[in-house]
NUTIMAR-325333 format. One record per residue (C-alpha): residue number from 1; residue in three letters; x, y, z. Coordinates in nm, 3 decimals. Example, Ala and Ser with C-alpha at 12.3 -4.5 7.8 and 13.67 -1.06 7.14 Angstrom:
[1,ala,[1.230,-0.450,0.780]]
[2,ser,[1.367,-0.106,0.714]]
//
This chain:
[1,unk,[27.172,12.111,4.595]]
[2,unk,[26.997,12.475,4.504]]
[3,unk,[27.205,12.545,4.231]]
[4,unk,[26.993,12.781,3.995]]
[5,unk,[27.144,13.137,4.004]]
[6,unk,[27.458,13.089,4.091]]
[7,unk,[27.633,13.387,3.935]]
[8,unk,[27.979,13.504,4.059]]
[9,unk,[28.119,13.868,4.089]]
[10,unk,[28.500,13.798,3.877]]
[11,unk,[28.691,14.149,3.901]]
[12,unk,[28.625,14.491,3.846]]
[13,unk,[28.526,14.564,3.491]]
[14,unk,[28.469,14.190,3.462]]
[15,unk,[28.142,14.055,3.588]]
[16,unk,[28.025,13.784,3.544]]
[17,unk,[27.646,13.906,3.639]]
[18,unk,[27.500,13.550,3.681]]
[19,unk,[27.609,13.205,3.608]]
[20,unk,[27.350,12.889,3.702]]
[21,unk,[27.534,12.598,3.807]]
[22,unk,[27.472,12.277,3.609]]
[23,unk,[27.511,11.906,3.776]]
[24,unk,[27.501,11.692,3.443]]
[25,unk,[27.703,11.350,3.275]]
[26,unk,[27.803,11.584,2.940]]
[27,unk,[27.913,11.922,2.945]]
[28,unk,[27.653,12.164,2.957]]
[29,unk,[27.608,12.535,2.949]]
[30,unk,[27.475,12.710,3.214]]
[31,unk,[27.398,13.095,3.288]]
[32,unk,[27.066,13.273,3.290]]
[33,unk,[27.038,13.606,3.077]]
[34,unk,[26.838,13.731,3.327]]
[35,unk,[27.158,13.769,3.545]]
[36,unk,[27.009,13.680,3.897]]
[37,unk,[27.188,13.762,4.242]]
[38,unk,[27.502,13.594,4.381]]
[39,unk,[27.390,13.231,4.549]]
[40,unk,[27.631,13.008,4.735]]
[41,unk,[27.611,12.679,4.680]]
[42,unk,[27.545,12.419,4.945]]
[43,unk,[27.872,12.226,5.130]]
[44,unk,[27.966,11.924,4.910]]
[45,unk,[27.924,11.590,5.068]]
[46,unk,[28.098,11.263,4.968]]
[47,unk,[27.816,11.048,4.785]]
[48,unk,[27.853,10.779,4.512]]
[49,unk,[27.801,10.838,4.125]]
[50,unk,[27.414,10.927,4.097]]
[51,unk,[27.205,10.637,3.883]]
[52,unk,[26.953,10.923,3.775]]
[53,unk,[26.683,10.894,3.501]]
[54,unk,[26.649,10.924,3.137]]
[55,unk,[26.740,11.253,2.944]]
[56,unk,[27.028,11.399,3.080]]
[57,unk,[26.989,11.800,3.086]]
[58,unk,[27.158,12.069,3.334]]
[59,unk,[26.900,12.186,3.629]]
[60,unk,[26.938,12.515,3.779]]
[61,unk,[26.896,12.689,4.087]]
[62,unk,[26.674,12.914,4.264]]
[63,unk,[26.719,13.249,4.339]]
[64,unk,[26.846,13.373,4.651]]
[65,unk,[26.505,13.608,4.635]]
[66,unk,[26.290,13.297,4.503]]
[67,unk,[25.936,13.384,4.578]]
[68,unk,[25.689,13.194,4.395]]
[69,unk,[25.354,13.371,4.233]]
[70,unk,[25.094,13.158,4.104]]
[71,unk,[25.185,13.295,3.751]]
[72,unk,[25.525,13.373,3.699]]
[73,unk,[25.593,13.635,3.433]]
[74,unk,[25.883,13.823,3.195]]
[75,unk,[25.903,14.124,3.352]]
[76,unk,[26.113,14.318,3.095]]
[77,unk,[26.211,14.174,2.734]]
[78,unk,[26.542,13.923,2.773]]
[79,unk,[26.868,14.032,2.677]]
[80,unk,[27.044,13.977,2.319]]
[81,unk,[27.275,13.703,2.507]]
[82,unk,[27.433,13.600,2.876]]
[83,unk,[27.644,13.885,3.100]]
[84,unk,[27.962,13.718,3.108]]
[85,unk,[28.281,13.878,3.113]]
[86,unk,[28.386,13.936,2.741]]
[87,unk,[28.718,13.745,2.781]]
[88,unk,[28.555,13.466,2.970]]
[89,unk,[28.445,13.135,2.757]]
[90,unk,[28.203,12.932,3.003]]
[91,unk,[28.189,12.506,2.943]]
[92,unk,[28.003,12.253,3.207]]
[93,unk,[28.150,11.920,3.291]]
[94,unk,[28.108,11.772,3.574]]
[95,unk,[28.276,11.582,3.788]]
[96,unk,[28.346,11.209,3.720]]
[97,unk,[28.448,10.873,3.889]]
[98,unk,[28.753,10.919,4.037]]
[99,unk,[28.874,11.250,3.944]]
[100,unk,[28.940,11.530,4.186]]
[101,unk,[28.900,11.909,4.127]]
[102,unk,[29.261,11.958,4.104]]
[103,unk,[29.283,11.715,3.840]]
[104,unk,[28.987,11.883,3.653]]
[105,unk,[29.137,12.224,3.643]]
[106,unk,[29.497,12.053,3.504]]
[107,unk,[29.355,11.902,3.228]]
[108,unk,[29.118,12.182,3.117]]
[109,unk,[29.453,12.415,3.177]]
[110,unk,[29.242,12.687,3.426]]
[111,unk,[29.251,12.769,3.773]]
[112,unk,[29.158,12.600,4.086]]
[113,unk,[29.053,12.923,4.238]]
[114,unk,[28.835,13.005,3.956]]
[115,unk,[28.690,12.649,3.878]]
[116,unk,[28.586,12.614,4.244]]
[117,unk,[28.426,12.986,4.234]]
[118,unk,[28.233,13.014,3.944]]
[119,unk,[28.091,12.578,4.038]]
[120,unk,[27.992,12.751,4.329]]
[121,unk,[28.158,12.491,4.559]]
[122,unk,[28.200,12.575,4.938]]
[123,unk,[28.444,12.283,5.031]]
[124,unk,[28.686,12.177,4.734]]
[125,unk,[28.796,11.879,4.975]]
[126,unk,[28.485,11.693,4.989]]
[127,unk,[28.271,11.723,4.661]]
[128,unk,[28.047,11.449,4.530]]
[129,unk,[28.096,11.265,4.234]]
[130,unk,[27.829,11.410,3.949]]
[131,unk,[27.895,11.748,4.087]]
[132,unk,[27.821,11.992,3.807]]
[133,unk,[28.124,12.205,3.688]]
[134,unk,[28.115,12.589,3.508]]
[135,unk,[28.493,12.542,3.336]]
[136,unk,[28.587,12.936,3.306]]
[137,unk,[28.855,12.963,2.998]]
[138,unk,[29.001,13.271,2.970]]
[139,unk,[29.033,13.402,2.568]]
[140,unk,[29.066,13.668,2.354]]
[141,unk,[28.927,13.446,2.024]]
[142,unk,[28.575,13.555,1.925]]
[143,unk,[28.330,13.357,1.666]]
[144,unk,[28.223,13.612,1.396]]
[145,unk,[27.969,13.867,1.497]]
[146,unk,[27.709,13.872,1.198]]
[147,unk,[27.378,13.776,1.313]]
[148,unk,[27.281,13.491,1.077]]
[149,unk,[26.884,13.442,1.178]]
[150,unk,[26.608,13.516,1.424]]
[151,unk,[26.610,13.325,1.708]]
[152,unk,[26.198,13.217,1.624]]
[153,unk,[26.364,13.062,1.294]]
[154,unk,[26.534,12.799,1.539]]
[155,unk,[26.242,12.706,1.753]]
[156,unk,[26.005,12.498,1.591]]
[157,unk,[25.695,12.773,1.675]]
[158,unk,[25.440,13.019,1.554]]
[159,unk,[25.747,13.116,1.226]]
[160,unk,[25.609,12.773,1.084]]
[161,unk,[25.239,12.701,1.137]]
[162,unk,[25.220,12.783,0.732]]
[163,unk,[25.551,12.615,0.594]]
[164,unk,[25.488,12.326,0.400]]
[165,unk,[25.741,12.104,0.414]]
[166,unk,[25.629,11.828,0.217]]
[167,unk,[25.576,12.012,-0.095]]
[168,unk,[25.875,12.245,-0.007]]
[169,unk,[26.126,11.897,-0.037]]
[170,unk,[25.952,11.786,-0.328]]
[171,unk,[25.917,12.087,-0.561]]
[172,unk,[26.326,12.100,-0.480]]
[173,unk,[26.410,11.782,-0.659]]
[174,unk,[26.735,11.696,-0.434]]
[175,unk,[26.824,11.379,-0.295]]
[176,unk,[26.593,11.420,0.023]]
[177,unk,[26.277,11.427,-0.186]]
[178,unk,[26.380,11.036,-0.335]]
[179,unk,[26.480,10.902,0.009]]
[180,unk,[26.229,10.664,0.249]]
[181,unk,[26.284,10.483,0.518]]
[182,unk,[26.081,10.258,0.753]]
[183,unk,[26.005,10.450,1.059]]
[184,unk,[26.025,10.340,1.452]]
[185,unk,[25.641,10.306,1.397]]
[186,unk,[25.665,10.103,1.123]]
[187,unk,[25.545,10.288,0.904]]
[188,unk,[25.733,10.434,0.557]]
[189,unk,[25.877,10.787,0.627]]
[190,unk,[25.997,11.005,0.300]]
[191,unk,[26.243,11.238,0.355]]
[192,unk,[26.026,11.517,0.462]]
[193,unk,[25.883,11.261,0.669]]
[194,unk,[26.179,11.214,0.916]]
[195,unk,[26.303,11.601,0.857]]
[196,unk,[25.963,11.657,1.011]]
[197,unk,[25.987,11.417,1.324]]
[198,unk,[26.289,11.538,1.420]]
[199,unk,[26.181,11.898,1.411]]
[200,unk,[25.908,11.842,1.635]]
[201,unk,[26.063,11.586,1.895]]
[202,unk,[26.358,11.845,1.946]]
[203,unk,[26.138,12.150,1.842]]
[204,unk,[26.367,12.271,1.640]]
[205,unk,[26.294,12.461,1.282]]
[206,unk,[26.280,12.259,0.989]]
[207,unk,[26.413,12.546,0.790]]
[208,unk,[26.790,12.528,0.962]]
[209,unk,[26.774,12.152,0.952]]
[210,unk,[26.727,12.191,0.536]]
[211,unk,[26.995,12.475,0.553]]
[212,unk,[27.255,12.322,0.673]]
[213,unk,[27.176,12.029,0.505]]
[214,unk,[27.179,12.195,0.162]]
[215,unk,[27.524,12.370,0.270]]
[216,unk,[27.684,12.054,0.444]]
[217,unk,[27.578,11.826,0.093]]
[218,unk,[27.338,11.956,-0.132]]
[219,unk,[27.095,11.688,-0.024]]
[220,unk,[26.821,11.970,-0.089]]
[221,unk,[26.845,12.061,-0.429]]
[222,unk,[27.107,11.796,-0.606]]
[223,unk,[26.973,11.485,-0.699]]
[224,unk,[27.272,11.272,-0.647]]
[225,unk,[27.512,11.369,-0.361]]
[226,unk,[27.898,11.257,-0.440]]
[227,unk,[28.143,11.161,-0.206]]
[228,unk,[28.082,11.187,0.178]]
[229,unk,[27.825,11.387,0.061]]
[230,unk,[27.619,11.098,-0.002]]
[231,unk,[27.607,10.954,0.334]]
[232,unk,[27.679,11.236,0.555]]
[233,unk,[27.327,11.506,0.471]]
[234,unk,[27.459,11.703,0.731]]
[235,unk,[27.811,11.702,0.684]]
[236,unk,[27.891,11.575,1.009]]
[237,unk,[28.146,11.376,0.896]]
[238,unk,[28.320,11.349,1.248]]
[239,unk,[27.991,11.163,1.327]]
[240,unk,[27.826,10.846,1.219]]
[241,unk,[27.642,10.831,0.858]]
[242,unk,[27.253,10.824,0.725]]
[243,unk,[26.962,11.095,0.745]]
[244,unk,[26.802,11.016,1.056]]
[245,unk,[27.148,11.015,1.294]]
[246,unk,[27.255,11.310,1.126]]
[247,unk,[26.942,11.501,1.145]]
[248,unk,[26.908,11.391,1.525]]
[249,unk,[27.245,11.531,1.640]]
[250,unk,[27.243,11.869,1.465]]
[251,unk,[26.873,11.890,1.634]]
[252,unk,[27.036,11.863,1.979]]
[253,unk,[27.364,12.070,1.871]]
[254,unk,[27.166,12.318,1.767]]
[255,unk,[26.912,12.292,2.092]]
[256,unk,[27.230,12.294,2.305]]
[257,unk,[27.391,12.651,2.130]]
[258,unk,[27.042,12.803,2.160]]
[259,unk,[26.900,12.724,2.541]]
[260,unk,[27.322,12.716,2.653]]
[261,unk,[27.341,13.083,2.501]]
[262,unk,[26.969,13.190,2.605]]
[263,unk,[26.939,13.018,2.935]]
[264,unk,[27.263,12.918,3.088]]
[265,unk,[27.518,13.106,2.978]]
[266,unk,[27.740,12.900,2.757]]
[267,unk,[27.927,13.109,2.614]]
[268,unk,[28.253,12.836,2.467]]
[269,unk,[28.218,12.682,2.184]]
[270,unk,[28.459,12.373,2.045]]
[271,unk,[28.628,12.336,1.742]]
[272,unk,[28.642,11.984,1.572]]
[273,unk,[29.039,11.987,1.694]]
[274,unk,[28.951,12.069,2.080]]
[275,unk,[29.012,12.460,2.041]]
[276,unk,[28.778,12.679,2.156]]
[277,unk,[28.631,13.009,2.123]]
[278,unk,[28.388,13.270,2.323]]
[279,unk,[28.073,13.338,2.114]]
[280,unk,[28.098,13.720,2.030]]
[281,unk,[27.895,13.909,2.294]]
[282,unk,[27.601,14.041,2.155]]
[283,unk,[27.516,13.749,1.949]]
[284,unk,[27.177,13.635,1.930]]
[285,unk,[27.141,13.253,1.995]]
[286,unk,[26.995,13.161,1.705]]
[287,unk,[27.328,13.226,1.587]]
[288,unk,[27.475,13.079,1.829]]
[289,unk,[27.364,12.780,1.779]]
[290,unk,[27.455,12.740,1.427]]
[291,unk,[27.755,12.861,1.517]]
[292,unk,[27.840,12.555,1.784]]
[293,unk,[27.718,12.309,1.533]]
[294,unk,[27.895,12.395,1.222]]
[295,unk,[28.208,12.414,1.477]]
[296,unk,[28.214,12.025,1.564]]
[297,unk,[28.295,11.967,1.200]]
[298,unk,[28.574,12.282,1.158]]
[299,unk,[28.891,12.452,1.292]]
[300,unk,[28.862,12.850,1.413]]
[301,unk,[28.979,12.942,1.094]]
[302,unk,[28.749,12.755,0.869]]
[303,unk,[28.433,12.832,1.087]]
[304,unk,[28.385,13.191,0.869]]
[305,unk,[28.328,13.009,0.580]]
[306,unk,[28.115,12.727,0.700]]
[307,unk,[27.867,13.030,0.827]]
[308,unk,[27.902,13.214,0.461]]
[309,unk,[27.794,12.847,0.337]]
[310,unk,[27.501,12.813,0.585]]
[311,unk,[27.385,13.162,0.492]]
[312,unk,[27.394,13.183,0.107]]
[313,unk,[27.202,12.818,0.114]]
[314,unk,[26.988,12.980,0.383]]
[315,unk,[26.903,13.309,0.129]]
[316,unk,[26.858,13.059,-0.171]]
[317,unk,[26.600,12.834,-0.019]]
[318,unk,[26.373,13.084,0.171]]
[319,unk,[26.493,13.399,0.115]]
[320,unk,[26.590,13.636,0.352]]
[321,unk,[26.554,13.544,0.718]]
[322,unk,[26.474,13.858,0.891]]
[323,unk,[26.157,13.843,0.649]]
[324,unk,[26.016,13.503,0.884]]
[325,unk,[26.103,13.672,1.207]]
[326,unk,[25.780,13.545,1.408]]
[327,unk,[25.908,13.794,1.721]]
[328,unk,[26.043,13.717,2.027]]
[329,unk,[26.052,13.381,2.159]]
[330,unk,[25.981,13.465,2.521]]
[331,unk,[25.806,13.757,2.473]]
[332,unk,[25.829,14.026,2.770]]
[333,unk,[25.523,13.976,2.994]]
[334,unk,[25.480,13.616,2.888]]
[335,unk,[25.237,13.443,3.216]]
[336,unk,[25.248,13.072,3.257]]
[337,unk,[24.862,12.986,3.297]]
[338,unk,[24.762,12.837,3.631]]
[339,unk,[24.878,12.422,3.666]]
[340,unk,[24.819,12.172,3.925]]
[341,unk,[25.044,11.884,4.048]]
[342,unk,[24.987,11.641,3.735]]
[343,unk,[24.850,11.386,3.974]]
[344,unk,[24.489,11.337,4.148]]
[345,unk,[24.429,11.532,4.503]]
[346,unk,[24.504,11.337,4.820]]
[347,unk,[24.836,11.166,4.652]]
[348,unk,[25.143,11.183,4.786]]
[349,unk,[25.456,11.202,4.484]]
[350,unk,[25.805,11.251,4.482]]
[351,unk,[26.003,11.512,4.284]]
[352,unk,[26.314,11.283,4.169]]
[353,unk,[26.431,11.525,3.911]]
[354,unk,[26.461,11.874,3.895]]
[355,unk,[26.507,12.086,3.607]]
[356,unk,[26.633,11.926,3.305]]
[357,unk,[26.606,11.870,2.905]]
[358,unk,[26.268,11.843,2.792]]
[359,unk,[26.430,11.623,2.528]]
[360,unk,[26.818,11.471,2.587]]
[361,unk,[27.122,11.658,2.646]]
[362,unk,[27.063,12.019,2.451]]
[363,unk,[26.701,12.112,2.505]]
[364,unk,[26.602,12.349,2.764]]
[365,unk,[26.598,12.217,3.138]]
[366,unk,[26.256,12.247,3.038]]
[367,unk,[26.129,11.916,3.271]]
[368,unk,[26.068,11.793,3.640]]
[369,unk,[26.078,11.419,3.713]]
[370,unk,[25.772,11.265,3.995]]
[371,unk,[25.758,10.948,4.061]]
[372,unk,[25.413,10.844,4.246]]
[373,unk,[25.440,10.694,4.650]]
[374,unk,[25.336,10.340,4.488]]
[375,unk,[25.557,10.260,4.210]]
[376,unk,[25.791,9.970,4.255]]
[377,unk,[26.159,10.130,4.354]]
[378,unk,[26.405,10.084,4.139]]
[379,unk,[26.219,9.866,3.803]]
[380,unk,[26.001,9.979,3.522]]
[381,unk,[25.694,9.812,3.613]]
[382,unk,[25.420,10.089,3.504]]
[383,unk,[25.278,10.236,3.876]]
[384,unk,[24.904,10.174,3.950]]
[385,unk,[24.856,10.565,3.983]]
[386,unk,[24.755,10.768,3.721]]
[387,unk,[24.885,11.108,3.560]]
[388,unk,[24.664,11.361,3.518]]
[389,unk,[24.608,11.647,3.278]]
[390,unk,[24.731,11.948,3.516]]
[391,unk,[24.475,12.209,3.281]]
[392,unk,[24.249,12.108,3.019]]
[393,unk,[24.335,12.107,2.687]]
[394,unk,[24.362,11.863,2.355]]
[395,unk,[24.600,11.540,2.284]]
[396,unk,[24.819,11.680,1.970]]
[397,unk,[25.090,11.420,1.949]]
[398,unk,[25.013,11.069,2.143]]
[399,unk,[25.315,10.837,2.070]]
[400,unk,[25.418,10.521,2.240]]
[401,unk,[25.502,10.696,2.587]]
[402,unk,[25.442,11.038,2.550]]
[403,unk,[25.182,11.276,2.451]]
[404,unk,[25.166,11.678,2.413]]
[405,unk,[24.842,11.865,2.590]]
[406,unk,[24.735,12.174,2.402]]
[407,unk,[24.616,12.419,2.629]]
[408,unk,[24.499,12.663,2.384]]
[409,unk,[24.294,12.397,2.229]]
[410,unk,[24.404,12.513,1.836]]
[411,unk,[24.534,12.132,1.755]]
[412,unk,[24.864,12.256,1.681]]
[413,unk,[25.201,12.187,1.896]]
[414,unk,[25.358,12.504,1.791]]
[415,unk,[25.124,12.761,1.916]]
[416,unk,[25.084,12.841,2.275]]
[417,unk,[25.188,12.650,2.590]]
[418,unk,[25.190,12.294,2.519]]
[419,unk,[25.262,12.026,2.748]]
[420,unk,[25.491,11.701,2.743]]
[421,unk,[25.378,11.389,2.983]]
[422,unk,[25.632,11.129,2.920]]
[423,unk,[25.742,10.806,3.011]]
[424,unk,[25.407,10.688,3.040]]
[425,unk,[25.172,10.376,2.932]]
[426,unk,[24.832,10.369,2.856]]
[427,unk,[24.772,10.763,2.717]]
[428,unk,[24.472,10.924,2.545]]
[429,unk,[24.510,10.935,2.159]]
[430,unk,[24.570,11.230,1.920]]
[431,unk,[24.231,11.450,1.954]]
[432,unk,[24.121,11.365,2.294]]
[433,unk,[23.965,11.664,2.497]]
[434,unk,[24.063,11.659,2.867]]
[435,unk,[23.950,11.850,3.116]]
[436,unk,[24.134,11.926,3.432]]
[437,unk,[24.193,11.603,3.625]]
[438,unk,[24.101,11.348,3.329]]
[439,unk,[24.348,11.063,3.307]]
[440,unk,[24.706,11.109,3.112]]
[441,unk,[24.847,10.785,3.152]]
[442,unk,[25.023,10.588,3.426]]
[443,unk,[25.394,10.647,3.461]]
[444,unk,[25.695,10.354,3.340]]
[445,unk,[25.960,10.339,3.142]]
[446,unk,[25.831,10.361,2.790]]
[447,unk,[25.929,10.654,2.544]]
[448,unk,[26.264,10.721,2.619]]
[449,unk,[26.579,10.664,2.787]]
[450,unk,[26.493,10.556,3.168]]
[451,unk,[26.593,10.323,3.463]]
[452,unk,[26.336,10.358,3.665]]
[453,unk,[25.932,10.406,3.648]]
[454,unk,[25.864,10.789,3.666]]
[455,unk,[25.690,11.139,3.498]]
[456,unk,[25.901,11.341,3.284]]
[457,unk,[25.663,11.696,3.319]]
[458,unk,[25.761,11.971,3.080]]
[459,unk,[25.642,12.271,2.917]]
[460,unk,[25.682,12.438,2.564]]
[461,unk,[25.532,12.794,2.475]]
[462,unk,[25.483,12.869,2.106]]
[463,unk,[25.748,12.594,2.053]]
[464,unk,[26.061,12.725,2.302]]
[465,unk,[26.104,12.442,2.542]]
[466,unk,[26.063,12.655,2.902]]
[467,unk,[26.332,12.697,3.178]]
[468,unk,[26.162,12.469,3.470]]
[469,unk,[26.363,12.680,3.688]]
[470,unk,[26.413,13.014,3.459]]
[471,unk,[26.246,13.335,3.398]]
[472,unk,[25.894,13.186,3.379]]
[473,unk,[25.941,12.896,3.599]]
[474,unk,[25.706,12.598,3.609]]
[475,unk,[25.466,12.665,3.891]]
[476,unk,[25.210,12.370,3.999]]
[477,unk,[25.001,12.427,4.272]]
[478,unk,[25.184,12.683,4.419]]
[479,unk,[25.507,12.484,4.387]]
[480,unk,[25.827,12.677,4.194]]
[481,unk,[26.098,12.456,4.023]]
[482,unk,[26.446,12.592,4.069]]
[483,unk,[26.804,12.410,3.984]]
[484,unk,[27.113,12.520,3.891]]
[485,unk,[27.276,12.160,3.753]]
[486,unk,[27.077,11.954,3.567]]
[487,unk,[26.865,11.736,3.788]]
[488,unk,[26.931,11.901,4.060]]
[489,unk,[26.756,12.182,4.293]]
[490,unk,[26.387,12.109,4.365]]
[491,unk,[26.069,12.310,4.420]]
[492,unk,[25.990,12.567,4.662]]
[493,unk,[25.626,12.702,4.819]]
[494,unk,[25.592,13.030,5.056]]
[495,unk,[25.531,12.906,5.388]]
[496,unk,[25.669,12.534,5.303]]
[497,unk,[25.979,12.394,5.365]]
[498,unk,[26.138,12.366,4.991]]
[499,unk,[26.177,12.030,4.858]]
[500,unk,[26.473,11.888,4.672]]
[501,unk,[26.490,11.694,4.406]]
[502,unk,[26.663,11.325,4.474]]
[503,unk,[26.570,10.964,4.472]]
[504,unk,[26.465,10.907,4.806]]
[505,unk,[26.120,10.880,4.903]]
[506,unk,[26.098,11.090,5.167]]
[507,unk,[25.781,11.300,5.220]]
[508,unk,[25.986,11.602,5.487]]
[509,unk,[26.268,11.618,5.211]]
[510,unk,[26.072,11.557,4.825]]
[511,unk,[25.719,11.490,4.896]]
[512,unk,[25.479,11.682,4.768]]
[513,unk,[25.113,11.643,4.825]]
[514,unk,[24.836,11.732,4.604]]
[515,unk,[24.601,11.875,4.831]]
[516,unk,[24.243,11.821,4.832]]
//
């Protein structure tokens, strides 16, 4: 289902310019800043609940104008945050197991009309279970309007190549600095240690993280955290206790605010009691996302003073923030170097995913799933054929099933494009030069959730995990990626007949060929 741009005209003086559709398990934002042109979706068809993959993230869809350029670029600098109507609060659900659309619009109190228009849906009577769903709430409650930090201060990028964080948790004294714990490696992490991980699996700043931490407990600077305090660093207290499961869900909270705000256009955002509000337009979403995280543990009206908190532990740990601003974080003009199908010439694979989280539920639908012709359907036995490095560049992180290419060859995962192979067995190890067409690693199960053997393929630039299907879509071969719902849409090719994304192994409908 071509689902990327899907953005709907709502009345006069209220447009909403462009809203991507999102086909997703969890609700998900979706609406491009770029506000592309008015795409109907294709005719639901009755189908049973789709047994996709591993990370769940929201694909998008092509534009109706989609033609693909062997580098696509940023033509003019993004906007501040998504066109949507002012009074209009966007959420994505989709649809589940026995629920119907009239059911969906009851419970979230909206219309039918609407719901059906803005999920882009041609037939309300016959829509498949999974379908993704843009929830349009109608409000006049705004979050606060103060811009709290850049938006490079969230992305774990070029605004940190020089922070230490090591010494920065140490010289600080605070609980965090005493902590250890024994890693999924098996090896002893400190506190800095798993602060660290988590930054750079999500790609999120460190510098937030230890904000909010410091303003949700003090675990920064006190020694000896009382109360819920103690167990909750985060003070997620709706949420279960201890560094590492704290840590990990204000990553993807944070991840989800940021790409919902900057890609999709979420523009909702929940209160602990099930209230919501629309993000003030304007905001940046940096903000935003602090904003949606530090509102899953308050009301409306206690949400002002949880982002005073934030911000005076921000200014007394680092200072202030507009003094780290590393510049835009997809800077106008920004060229995806060239890529080839991550797989040797002459083989036939299968795109099985289209855009999605590069890592679970928040990231940016950063990733495209292939599964090569010979791997066993439907089981996790590793497939005889091999990954391959789709442009040269250096092994910076090789962990059991993944590893991160550096194309710019500097060593470091936060500088320049970067890319993620995942779900795959036998990789290089950390330092490993490759040049174009060297072996990556043969694609499973292994490093993450997944059913079923495949390639998770995604791409990060200077740390911002990038829209498979966005601005500066993912382009291999010749190939575009476009989606509007998360796993959903496919790739397209000028003089080719597109391909969509879906589990079938079918070379006419998701076969693509790596030429010779």
């Amino acid at each position: 289902m071509n689902l990327r741009s899907i953005f709907v005209l709502a009345a006069v003086g209220m447009l909403l310019i462009s809203v991507s559709a999102c086909n997703q398990e969890e609700p998900v934002a979706a609406v491009d800043a770029a506000a592309p042109a008015v795409t109907a979706s294709p005719t639901p068809t009755q189908t049973a609940a789709p047994t996709h993959p591993p990370t769940a993230t929201p694909t998008k869809v092509a534009t109706a104008t989609a033609t693909p350029s062997p580098t696509a670029t940023v033509p003019t600098e993004p906007t501040p945050g998504p066109t949507v109507a002012p009074d209009l609060a966007l959420e994505f659900s989709s649809l589940k197991q026995g629920q119907y659309l009239g059911y969906v619009a009851q419970r979230y109190g909206v219309s039918l009309d609407e719901l059906v228009q803005f999920s882009g849906i041609e037939n309300p009577d016959v829509v498949p279970i999974g379908q993704g769903l843009i929830i349009p709430y109608h409000t006049d409650r705004y979050t606060p309007s103060e811009a709290l930090l850049p938006d490079s201060e969230l992305v774990y990028g070029q605004g940190y190549v020089d922070f230490d964080l090591q010494a920065f948790v140490d010289e600080q004294g605070g609980r965090l600095s005493q902590v250890s714990m024994t890693g999924l490696d098996g090896e002893q992490w400190s506190g800095a240690d798993v602060v660290e991980r988590v930054a750079a699996r999500y790609s999120v700043g460190p510098r937030v993280l230890l904000a909010l931490m410091e303003a949700g407990s003090g675990w920064v600077t006190d020694p000896d955290p009382q109360g819920n305090a103690a167990g909750y660093p985060l003070g997620h207290t709706n949420g279960g206790p201890g560094l590492l499961p704290q840590l990990e869900w204000a990553a993807n909270e944070l991840n989800h605010g940021f790409y919902g705000w900057l890609d999709r256009g979420e523009t909702a955002i929940r209160f602990e009691d099930g209230t919501l509000a629309r993000g003030a337009p304007g905001l940046n979403p940096g903000t935003v996302a602090v904003q949606r995280t530090l509102a899953a543990d308050a009301t409306y009206s206690q949400l002002p003073a949880k982002l005073s908190a934030f911000d005076e532990a921000y200014r007394r740990l680092f200072g202030d923030p507009a003094d780290l601003d590393a510049g835009p974080v997809l800077p106008a003009g920004l060229q995806q170097p060239e890529l080839h199908l991550p797989w040797k010439p002459g083989e036939w694979w299968h795109l099985t995913g289209g855009p999605h989280g590069g890592w679970v539920s928040g990231s940016g639908w950063a990733a495209l799933d292939f599964v090569p012709e010979d791997a066993v359907i439907g089981g996790c036995i590793p497939a005889d054929s091999w990954a391959v490095a789709a442009a040269p560049g250096v092994v910076v992180r090789s962990l059991p099933g993944e590893i991160l290419l550096d194309l710019d060859g500097d060593g470091d995962m936060r500088t320049g494009w970067v890319l993620q192979y995942l779900h795959i067995v036998d990789q290089p190890a950390v330092g490993t030069v490759l040049a174009q067409d060297d072996p990556v690693g043969r694609p499973s199960c292994e490093g993450g959730a997944a059913e079923t053997t495949h390639l998770h393929f995604s791409r990060r630039y200077n740390g911002l995990w990038v829209d498979a299907g966005g601005q500066v879509p993912m382009v291999l071969d010749g190939w575009t990626g476009f989606g509007s719902f998360e796993y959903e849409g496919g790739m397209t090719k000028p003089g080719a007949p597109d391909r969509q994304a879906e589990h079938s192994r079918d070379r006419a409908v998701n076969g693509l060929l790596r030429e010779e």
